[in-house]
N, C-alpha and C positions, 0 to 999 in steps of 0.2 A: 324462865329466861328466854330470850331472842332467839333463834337457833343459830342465826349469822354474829351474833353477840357471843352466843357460846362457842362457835366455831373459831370467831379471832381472838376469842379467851383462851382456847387449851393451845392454838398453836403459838402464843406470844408468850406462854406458862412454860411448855416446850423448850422455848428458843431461851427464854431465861436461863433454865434448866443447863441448857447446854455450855449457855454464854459461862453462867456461872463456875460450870465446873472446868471450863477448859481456862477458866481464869486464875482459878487459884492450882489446878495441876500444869499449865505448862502443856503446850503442842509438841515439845521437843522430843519424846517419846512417841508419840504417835506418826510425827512426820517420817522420823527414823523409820519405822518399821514398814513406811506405807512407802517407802524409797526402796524398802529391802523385797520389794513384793519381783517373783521372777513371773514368765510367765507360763510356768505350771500352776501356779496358785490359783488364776484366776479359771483354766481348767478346770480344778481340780473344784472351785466353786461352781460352776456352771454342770458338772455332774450332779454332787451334792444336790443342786435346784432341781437337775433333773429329777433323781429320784422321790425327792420329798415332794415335789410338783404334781410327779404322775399318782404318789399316793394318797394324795390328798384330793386327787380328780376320783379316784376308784372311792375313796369315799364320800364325794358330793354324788355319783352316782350312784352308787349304795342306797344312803338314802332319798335323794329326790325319786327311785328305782320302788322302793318302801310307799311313798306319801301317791305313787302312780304317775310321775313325772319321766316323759322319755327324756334320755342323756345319754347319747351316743360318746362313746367313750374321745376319742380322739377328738370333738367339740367340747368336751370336758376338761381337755386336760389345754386347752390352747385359752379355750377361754379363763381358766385359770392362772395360767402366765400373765395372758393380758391384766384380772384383777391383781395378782402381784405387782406388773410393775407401775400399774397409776396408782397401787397403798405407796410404794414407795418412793417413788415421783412426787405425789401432787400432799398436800400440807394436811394434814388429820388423818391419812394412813387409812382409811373407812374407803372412800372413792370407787379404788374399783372392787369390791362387795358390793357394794349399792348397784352398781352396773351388773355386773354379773348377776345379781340375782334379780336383777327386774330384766334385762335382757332374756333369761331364762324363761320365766313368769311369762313373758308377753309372747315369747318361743313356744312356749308351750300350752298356750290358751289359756293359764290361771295363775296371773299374777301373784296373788295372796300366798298360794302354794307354795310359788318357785320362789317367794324370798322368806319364807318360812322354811324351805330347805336347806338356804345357805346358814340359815341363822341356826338350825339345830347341826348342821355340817363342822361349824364355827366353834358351835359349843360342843361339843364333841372334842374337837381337839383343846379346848381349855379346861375341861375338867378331866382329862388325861394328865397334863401340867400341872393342877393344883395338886391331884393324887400323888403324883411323884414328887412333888414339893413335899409334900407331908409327909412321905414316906423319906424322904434321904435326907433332908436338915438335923431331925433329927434322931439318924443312926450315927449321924456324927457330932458328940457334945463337944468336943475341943477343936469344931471349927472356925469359933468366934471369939476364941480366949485370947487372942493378942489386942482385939480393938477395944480402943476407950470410948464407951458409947457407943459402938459400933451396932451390936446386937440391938439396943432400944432405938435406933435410928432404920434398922433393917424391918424391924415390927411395924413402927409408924410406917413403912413405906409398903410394907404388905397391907394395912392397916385402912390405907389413902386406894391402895388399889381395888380395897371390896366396899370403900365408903362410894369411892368413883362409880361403880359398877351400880351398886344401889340406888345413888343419885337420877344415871342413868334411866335406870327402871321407873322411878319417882317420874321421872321428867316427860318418857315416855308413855306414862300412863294419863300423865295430865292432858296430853294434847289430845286425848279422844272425850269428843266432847259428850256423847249421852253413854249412858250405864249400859245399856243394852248393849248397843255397839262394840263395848268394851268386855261383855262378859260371851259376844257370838265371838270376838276374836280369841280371848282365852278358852274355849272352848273346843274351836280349830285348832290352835295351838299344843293342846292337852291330847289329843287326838291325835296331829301329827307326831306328836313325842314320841306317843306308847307304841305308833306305827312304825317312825323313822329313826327311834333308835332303842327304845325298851324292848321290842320284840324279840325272845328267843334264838330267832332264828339270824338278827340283826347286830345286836349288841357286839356280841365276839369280835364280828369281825371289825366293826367300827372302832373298839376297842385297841386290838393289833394295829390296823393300819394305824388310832392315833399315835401309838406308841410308837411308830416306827418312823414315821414323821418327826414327833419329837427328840429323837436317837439322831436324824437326819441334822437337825438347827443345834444339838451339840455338838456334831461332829463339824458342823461350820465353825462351830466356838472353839471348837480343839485347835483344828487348822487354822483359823486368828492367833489363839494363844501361840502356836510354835512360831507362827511370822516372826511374832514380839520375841522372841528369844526365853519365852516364858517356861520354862524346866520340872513346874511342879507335877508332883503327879496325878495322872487321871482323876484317879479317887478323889483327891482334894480339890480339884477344878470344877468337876461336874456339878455339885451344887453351887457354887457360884455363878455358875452361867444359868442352872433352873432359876435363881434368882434373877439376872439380865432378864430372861424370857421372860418371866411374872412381871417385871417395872414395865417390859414395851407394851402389857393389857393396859395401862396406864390408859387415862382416858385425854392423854397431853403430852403429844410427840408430834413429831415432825417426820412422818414417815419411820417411826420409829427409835427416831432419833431423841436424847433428851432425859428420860428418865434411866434411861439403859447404862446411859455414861457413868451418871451419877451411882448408879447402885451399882454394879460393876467397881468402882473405884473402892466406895465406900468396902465393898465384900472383901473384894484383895487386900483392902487393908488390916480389915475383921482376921483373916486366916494367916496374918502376918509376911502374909507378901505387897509387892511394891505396887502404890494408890494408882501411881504414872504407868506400870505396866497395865492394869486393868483397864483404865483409859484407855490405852492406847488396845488392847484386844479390842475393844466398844466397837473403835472406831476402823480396824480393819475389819472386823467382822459387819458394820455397816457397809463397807464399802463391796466386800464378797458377796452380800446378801444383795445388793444391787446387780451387781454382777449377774449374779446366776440369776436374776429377775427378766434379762432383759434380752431373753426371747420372745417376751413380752412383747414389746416396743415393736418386731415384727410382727408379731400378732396383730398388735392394733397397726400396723401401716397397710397391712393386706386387707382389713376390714373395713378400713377407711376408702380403701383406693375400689372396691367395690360398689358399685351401686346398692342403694336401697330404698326400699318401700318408704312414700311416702306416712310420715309418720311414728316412726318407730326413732327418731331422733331423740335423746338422753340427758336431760341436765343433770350432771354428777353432783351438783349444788341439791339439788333435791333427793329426798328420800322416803320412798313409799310409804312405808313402813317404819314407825317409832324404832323395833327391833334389828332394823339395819343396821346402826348404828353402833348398835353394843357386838353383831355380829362377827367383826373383824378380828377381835383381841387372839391372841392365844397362837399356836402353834396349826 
């Protein structure tokens, strides 16, 4: 398929996605909540960014540290604001990944590398998510016993998220056009792995920080949920929201936006609470996660208002590397 074909397919599948749900739930819930925001909230989201921002800089340096890539910490962590806030800004949420890791790459004298960093950095924290998906759905069997359909709609949607992902893979395999080519990159690739996150001495920590990260975007979901007036308990919240996280790997969001809504609503109704509050968490926790994104937007106006080297200019429209692309997902 076209890559610009496919790029105005998942963002207009997205926008469906959203159109759709906020059509048959109703804004009235979400508007409510998003009037009742004081401004400790948005505080309180702009911490939260912080801290999930800087651990997730300690682990791009981690490993790009692992694969032999210098990554000064504090250019780590700025530049990973900036990648937060053009994923959430600009339409397919991938953007600035792609940036960042070729910015990197070309920083650092080997392209290849430095977006093979972000891309095992990336996946790092998505298979910390599925783990924990797999581990808390089901410790809890009576958390889907009030929806009708609810459970086999929740499967299809996990279902669409590892079809998505595969596809991906499929698609990005295609576009390299001789076998050689494609078996020196899986090769580098295999190599960074074992280096960048299999090793011994590596793992652990990649491990922790994902997890502490992902601790980080539930506890954004906590504080959504209480804006909404939302009362249930922790225990029964938190895999609802591992579920939100899982829909936004969706390979068809709008900055995140879109499938999250949906499964979110769909969940709260599963666990027999209200479809409209779940919406409406979506949709302040959308707006938080902007929020605390967007020390970003500084980042990029200071970067901008700098001079630079001929050359080194950036079409986010382009992407190095097949593997950018799937890079973004996950926590």
């Amino acid at each position: 398929m076209n890559r610009r074909v496919w790029a105005v397919a998942r963002v207009l599948i997205g926008l469906g996605i959203l159109v759709v749900v906020l059509w048959r739930m109703g804004t009235g819930a979400s508007l409510a909540a998003l009037r009742s925001l004081d401004a400790a909230t948005p505080a309180i989201a702009l911490g939260i960014g912080l801290f999930t921002t800087v651990l997730s800089a300690l682990r791009w340096r981690l490993v790009a540290g692992r694969l032999g890539l210098r990554l000064p910490l504090g250019a780590a962590v700025a530049d990973y604001y900036r990648a937060l806030f053009l994923n959430a800004a600009l339409p397919g949420g991938v953007l600035g990944d792609v940036h960042r890791a070729v910015r990197h790459g070309k920083d650092s004298g080997d392209l290849g590398r430095g977006v093979r960093a972000v891309v095992l950095e990336r996946t790092a924290g998505q298979v910390a998510l599925i783990a924990v998906v797999a581990i808390a759905l089901p410790a809890d069997p009576a958390l889907f016993r009030h929806g009708r359909g609810a459970p086999l709609g929740l499967l299809l949607l996990v279902a669409a998220a590892v079809l998505g992902a595969a596809v991906i893979a499929l698609v990005a395999a295609a576009r390299w056009r001789y076998a050689a080519r494609l078996r020196r990159a899986l090769s580098a690739a295999r190599t960074d792995l074992r280096l960048g996150l299999l090793a011994r001495d590596t793992w652990p920590a990649v491990a922790g920080l994902s997890l502490a990260v992902l601790a980080g975007h539930l506890g954004m979901f906590l504080v959504a949920a209480r804006v909404t007036g939302t009362r249930a308990p922790v225990a029964q919240l938190v895999p609802l929201f591992l579920l939100a996280l899982l829909a936004m790997a969706l390979p068809v969001n709008i900055g995140g936006w879109g499938p999250r809504e949906g499964v979110l609503a769909l969940a709260f109704s599963s666990a027999g609470l209200s479809a409209e509050h779940g919406l409406a968490v979506s949709v302040v926790y959308g707006v938080l996660a902007f929020v605390s994104s967007l020390p970003g937007a500084g980042v990029l106006l200071l970067r901008q208002a700098r001079p630079r080297p001929a050359g080194t200019e950036l079409e986010l429209q382009e992407c190095v590397l097949p593997e950018c692309e799937a890079a973004h997902r996950g926590p």
